[in-house]
N, C-alpha and C positions, 0 to 999 in steps of 0.2 A: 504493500500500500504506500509506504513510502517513496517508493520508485515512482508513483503512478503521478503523487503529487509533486514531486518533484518535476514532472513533466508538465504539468497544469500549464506553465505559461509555454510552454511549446503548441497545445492546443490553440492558446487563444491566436500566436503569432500567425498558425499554420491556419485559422479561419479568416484573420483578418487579410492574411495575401489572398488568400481564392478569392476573395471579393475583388480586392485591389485589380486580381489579372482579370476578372470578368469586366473590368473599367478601360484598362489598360493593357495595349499588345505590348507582352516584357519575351524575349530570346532569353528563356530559364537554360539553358544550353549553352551560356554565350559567356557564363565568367568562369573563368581559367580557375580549376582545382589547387592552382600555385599561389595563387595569391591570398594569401593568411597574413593572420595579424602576427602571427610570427616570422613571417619576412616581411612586412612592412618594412618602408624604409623612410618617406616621405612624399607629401602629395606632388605633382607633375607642375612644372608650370604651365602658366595658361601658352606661349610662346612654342612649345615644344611642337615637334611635329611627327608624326607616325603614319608609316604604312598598312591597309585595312584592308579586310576582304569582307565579302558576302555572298555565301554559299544557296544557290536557289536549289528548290528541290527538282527531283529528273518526275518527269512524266509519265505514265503506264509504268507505275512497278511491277503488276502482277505481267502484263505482259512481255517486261523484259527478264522477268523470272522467266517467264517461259519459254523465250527466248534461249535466255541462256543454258535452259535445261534440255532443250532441243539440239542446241550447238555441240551437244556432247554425245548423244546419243544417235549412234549409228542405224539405227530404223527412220531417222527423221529425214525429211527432204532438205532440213535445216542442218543438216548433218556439216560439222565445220567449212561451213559456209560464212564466212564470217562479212561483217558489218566496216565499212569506212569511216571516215573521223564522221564524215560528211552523212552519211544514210544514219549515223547513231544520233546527230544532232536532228535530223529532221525527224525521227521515229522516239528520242525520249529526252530531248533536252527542254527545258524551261519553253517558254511559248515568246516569240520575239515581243511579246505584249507587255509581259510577269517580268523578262530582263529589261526593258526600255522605259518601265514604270518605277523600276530601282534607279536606274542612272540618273533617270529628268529630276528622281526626287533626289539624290545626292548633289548633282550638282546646282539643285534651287538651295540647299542649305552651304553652299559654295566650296563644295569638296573639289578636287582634281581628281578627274576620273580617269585611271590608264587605258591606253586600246586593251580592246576583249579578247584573249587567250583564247574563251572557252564560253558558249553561251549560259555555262552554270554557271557562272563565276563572276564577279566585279569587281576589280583592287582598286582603291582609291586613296587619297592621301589626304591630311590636313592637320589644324592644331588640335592641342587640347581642349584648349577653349570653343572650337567650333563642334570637336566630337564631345564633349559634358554637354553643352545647349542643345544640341540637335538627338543625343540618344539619350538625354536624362542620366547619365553616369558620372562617376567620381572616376578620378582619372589619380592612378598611384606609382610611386617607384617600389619597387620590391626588389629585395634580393638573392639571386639566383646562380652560386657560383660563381664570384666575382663580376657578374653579370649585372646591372642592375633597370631590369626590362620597364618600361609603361604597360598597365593592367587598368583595365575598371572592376572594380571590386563590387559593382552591384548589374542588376538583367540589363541590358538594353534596353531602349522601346522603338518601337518602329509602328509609322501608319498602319491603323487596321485595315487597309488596301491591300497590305503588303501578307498579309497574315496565310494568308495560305499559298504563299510563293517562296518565303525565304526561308531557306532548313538551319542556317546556322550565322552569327557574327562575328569576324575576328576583332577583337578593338584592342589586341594584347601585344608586345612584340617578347615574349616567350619564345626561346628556343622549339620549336616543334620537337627536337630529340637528339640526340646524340650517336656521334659516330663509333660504334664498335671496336676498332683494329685494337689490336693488343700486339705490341713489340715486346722482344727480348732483347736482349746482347748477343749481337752474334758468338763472339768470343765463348759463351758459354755451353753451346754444343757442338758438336765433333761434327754430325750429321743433321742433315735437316732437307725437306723435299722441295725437291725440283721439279721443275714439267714430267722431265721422263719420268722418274721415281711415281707420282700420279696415276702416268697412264698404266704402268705396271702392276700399283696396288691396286686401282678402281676397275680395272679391265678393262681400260679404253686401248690398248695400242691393236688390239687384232681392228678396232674401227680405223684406227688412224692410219694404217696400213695398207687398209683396201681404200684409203683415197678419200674416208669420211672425216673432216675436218672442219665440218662449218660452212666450210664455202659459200657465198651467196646469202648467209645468215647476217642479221644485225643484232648487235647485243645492247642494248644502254643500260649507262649506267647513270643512276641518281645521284648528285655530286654539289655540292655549294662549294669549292674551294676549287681553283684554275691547279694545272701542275707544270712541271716542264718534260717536255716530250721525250727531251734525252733520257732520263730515267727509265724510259719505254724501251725506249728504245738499247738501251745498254741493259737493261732487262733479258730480253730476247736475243740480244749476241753474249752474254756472260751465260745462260745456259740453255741455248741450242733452242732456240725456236725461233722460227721465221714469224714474225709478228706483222701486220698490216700496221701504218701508223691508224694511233686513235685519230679519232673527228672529235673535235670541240664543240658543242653549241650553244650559245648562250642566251636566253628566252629574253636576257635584259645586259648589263653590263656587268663587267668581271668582277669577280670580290675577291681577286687578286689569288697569289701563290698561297696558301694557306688558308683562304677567307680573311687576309688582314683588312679588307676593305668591304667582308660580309659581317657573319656572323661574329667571329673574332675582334673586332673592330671596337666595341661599347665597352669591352675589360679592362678595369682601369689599374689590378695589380698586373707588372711586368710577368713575374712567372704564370700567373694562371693565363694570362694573354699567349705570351709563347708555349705551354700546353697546349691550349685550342689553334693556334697554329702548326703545332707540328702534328696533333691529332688531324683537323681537317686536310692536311697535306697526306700524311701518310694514307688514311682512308680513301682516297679519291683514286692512288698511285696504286694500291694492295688491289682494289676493284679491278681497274682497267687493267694491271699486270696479268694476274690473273683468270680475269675474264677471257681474256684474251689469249694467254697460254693453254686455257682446259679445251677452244678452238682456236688453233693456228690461222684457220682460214676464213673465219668469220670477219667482219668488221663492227670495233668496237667505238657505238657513238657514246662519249660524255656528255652528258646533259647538265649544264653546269650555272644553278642558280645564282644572283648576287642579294637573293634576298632567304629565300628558305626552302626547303624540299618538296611544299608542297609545289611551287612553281616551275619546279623542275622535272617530278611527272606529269603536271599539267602539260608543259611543252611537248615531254616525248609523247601522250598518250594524244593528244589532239595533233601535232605537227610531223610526227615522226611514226606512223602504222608502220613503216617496213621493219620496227625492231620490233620482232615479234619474241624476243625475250629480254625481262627489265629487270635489274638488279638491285636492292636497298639495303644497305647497312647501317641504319640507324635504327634506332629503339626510344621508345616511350614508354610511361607506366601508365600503364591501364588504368590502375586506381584515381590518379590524378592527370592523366593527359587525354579522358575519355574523349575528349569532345575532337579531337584527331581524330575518330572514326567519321564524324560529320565532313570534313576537309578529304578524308582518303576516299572513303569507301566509295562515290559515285565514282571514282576515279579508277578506280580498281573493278567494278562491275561495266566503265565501258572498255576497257582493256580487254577483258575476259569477251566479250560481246567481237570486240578486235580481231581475236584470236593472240593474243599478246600474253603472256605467260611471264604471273610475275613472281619472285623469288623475294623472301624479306628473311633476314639474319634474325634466330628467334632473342637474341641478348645475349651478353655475357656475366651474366652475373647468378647464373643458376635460377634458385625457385625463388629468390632474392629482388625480382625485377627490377622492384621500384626502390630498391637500395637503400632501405629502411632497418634493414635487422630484425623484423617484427614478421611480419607476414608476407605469405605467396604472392607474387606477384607473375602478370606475362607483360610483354611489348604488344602495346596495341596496335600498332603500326601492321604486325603480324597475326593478329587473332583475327582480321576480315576472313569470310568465308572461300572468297577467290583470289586469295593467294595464299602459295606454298611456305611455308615457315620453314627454315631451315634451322636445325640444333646440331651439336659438334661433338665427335668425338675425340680420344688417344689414340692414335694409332702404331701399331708395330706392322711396318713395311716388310721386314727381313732385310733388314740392310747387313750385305754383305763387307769386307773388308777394305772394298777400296769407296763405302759408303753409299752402294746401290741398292735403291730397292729390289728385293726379290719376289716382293708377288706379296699376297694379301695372308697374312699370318691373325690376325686380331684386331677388335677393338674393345675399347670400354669408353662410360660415359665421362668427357671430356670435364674433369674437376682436378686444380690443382692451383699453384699459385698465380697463375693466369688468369684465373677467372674460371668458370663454371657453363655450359651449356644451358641456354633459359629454357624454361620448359613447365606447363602447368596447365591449370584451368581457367579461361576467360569468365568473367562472373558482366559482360557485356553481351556475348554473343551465344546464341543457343546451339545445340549441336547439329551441324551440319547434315544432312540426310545421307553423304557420304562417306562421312566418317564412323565406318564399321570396320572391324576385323578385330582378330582376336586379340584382345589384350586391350583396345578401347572400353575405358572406361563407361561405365551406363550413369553418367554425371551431368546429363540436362545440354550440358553446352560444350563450346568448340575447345578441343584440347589442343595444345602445342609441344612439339613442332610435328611436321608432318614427316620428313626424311631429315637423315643429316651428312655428316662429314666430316674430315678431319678440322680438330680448329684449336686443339691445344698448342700455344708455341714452344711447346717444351717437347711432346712427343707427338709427332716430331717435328712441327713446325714448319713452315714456310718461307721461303728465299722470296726476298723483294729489293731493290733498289729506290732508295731514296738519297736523294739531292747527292747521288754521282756513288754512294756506298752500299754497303749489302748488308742488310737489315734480316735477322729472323722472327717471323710475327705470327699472328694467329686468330681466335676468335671467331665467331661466327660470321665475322665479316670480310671474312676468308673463304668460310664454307661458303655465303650466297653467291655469291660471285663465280665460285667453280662450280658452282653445281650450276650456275646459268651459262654457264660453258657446256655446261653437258647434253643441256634442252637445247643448244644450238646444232649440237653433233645429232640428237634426235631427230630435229627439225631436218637437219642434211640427210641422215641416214633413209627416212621413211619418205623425205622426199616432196614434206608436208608445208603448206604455207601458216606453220604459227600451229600451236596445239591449243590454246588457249587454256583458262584454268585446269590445270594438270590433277588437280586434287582428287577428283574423281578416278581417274585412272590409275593413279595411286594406290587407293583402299581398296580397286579391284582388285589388282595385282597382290597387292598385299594378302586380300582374306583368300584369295587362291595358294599362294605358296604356303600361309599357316595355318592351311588347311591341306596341306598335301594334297593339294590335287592340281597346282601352278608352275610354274619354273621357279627359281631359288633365283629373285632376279635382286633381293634386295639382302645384306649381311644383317644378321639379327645381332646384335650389342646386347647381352644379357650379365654384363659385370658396370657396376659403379651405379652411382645416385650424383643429383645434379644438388644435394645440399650445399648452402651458401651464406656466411656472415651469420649462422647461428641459427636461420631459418631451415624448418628441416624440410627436403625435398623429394623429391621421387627417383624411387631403384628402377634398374632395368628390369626388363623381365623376358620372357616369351614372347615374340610377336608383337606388338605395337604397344610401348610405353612413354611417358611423359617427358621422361630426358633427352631420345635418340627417333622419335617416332617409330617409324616403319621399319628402320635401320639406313646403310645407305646402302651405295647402290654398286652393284657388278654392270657395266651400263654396255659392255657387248649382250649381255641376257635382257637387259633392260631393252632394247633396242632389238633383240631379237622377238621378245612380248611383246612392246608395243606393234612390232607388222604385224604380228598374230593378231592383235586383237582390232587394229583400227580398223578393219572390214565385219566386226562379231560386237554385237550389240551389246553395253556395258550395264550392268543390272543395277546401277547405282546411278542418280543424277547428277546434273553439276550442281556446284555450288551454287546459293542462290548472288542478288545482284549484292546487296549489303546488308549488313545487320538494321540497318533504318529502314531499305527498301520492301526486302525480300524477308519470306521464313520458312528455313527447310525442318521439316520433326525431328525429333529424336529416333536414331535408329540402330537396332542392337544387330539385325538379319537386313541382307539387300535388301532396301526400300523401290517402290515403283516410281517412276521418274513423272511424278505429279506434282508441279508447284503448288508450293503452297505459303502463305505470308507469314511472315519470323516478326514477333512481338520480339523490341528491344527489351534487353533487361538492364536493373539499377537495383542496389540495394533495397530490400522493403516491397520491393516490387512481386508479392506474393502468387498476383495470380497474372501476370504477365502483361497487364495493359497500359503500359508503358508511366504510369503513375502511384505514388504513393498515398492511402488515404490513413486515417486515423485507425480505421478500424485494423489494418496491417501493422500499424505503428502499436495498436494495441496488441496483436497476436505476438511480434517478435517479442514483446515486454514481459507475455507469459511465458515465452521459450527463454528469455533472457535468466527468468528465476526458477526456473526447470519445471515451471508449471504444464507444459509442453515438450513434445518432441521437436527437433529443428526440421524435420519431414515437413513441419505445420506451414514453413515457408523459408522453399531453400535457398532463395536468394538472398534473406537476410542474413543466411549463414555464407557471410563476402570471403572466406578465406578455405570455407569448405571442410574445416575440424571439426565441426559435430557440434558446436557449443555456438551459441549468438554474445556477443560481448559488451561491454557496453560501450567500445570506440565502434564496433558495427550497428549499432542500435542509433548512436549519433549520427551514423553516416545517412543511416536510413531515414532519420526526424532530416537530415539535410538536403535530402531528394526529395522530402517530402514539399519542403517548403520552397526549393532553386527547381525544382523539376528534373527529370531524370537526364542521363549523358550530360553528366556538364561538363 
């Protein structure tokens, strides 16, 4: 009873906003999970200026769900058939009426509107002073990592005109996420992989032998920080690969060697400044070496933002369809960077609609995501339904004497002083329809990662070249990047223009071989756990677990599967468009390739309808004091131990009241 009154003024606040939002259109979605009064720093001047976006919604969800479920499935006349920038903007972009009713009102409130990228999309610039009058917000510095970003700390409001056109408001300049790479010293190991050493352990050289290379593939890579090509290129002559040079693109202007003139740029201590510069450098260089080395013969486009990543798969996914495989190495925490799934996810469902095949590093930091020491976390960057999560292992190559690998001896799951393999349960995204086989959890929602790779720098680590030296690195943002190597050798091998969301075809393959009735096309990792910083994590096991997924890949058997199967009807759908758009069920056995619409989830969010009411607030309260079982409503239980607590009970009274994905 105590607890209950304690809460009393939670009630009243949480009746007196539902009134407030039936007066006023507020974007509950729209303020940054970062900005607390524990990084307060001080309020913004009116003077200041920031870069803004606004996210409109895409049009026919259910029908580009079904679209895209068609795109997969080999009995469909839609059978990867895929869609142009151009036929996806006239069939489910915003209506030129819903984008041209945004602009005329931003620029009457005297913003600067940039040219349009993307009919969903509209960046614009202006003060502080004009974005507090015009969206009714408080305008803050917070601190973020030496960083110290502008946030509005309360909803937006926008015209009730506008109200069933806009999905989401940027008004923050927050980092969107962080770049992965993990270096070591080279000096510290004797051995460490090379291209060849790769093709030997993963079982690419019998492809690369008969002539499959890439060739005619485009690979991009998602990138904010420019590099210099020599590195590339002295890459590729220090160990034996013929390299094409990279393509540069830049959606806007450079943000220099490092991002010193991007992201990097606002840090005001010298070392954390040069940190984020030789992170953004190394990352951009690890990508495209890489990418590039797993297909010799592909061409590798950088897509290289001067402002933040989402404007850099905006560019490749609207200007660039011939890269019909995308690579990301950066990561966000779920818990607090939810509202990144409003900014990716249409982005990622018209990719998939593309035939474009995207690849995201699932984090390096284990079950740890959100790098808190408290509780599980995943990279939401990576929990979308149509794209593949990549998680890391240790590998033993059999490196022989004079330090070659010998062929594929083991793995375990990738945890050591390097970091850890991310991997866990989304408490955002429900479980994919495609996501079955054995050893998938029966947990409501989308598990991570899907496949993985090698990605420890220690065993055995990766040869890279940076600024003219030879670096050994690792991380998952190692694995994304050569495993988008691999779907390029795919794409060559079968001869295919673009596979599109791969996921599906995955957990086929998958519930075949551990079911002994498939080809043995993926390594089963059944030693190590991805625990991290005290938080405890998930062991490997049999068949698809939370550390390693699927396993990785023998990708001569992989490629010998997939020509098997791209002519034989796949008993599992694709993924749907996005956790906001689309919803696939839960599924333990092949499901039948029916769309169907995916209810976001948010804590407290008991029975799936995308809001928190009192009476849910009240259920988690009786499960809080064990009056309940947490069965009573699993999404209150945000961390999935069994118990509801009472920093998830706050989280859920906070959705209640800001609205859910914020």
């Amino acid at each position: 009873m105590l607890s209950l009154l304690r809460l009393a003024p939670v009630w009243l606040l949480f009746s007196v906003q539902v009134g407030y939002a039936a007066e006023r259109y507020e974007m509950r979605n729209s303020v940054p999970r970062r900005a607390t009064l524990e990084r307060w720093m001080r309020a913004a001047d009116a003077d200041e200026s920031l870069d803004m976006s606004i996210t409109l919604r895409l049009e026919q969800a259910e029908a580009l769900a079904a679209l895209l479920s068609a795109q997969q499935d080999p009995q469909s006349a839609q059978y990867h058939r895929w869609l142009t920038p151009e036929e996806f903007a006239a069939r489910f972009a915003p209506t030129p009426e819903k984008c041209g009713a945004v602009v005329d009102w931003l620029q009457g409130e005297g913003f600067t509107v940039r040219p349009q990228v993307s009919g969903a999309r509209v960046d614009f610039r202006g003060t502080v002073a004009r974005v507090e009058r015009t969206f009714g917000v408080r305008m803050h510095h917070y601190d973020d990592g030496g960083r110290t970003p502008l946030a509005n700390e309360n909803p937006p409001l926008l015209p009730s005109a506008l109200a069933d056109g806009v999905a989401f408001v940027r008004l923050n300049t927050f980092p969107l996420a962080e770049p992965q790479v993990r270096t070591t010293l080279a000096g510290r190991l004797v051995t460490a992989m090379a291209p060849a050493d790769m093709y030997v352990a993963y079982g690419m050289r019998k492809l690369l032998d008969s002539g499959v290379d890439g060739s005619g593939q485009t690979i991009a890579v998602v990138a904010r920080s420019d590099f210099n090509v020599s590195d590339v290129t002295s890459f590729g002559q220090q160990f034996g690969v013929r390299l094409h040079d990279p393509v540069k693109a830049f959606p806007a202007g450079s943000p220099g060697v490092g991002a010193a003139n991007g992201v990097c740029q606002s840090i005001r201590n010298p070392r954390q400044r040069d940190l984020c510069i030789q992170g953004e450098e190394a990352e951009v260089l690890l990508d495209t070496q890489w990418a590039a080395a797993m297909a010799p013969g592909a061409t590798v486009l950088v897509d290289i933002s001067d402002a933040d990543i989402d404007a850099s798969l905006t560019d490749i996914v609207v200007h660039h369809p011939e890269a019909k495989t995308i690579t990301m190495s950066f990561a966000a925490c779920e818990r607090l960077d939810a509202s990144d799934r409003d900014l990716f996810g249409p982005l990622y469902a018209q990719a998939a609609a593309q035939g474009q095949t995207v690849v995201v590093a699932s984090g390096d930091d284990g079950a740890d995501g959100c790098l808190d020491g408290q509780h599980r976390g995943v990279n939401v960057l990576a929990s979308d339904p149509n794209v593949t999560a990549i998680g890391g292992t240790a590998l033993d190559p059999g490196f022989d004497a004079s330090g070659n690998a010998t062929g594929y001896v083991g793995e375990s799951v990738w945890n050591d002083d390097g970091g850890a393999s991310g991997g866990g349960v989304s408490t955002l995204v429900t479980k994919p329809a495609y996501q079955s086989a054995p050893g998938v959890p029966a947990d409501g929602f989308r598990d991570l990662p899907d496949v993985s790779l090698l990605a420890s720098p220690s065993q055995a680590g990766y040869v890279m070249v940076l600024e003219g030296g030879v670096d050994i690195t690792g991380g998952t943002s190692a694995a994304a990047p050569s495993w988008a190597g691999i779907v390029a050798l795919l794409n060559h091998a079968l001869r295919a223009d673009g596979l599109g969301a791969l996921n599906p075809t995955l957990y086929m393959l998958g519930r075949q071989q551990y079911a002994a009735s498939g080809p043995a096309v993926f390594h089963d990792v059944i030693r190590g756990d991805n625990s991290a910083d005290g938080v405890q994590g998930y062991s490997a096991g049999v068949g698809y677990d939370l550390a390693t997924g699927l396993g990785t890949p023998d990708v001569a058997m992989l490629a010998q599967a997939l020509g098997a199967t791209i002519d034989t009807p796949s008993p599992a759908p694709t993924p749907t468009a996005t956790a906001t758009l689309t919803a696939v069920a839960t599924a333990t056995t092949p499901p039948t390739p029916t769309p169907t619409l995916l209810s976001s989830s948010c804590a407290g969010d008991c029975n799936g309808d995308h809001s928190v009411t009192i009476d849910e607030i009240l259920t988690l309260v009786s499960i809080s004091l064990g009056d309940a079982g947490p069965s009573g409503c699993a999404a209150g239980d945000v961390n999935h131990d069994g118990v509801v607590t009472i920093d998830e009970l706050l989280l859920a009274v906070r959705d209640a009241l800001d609205g859910c994905a914020g």
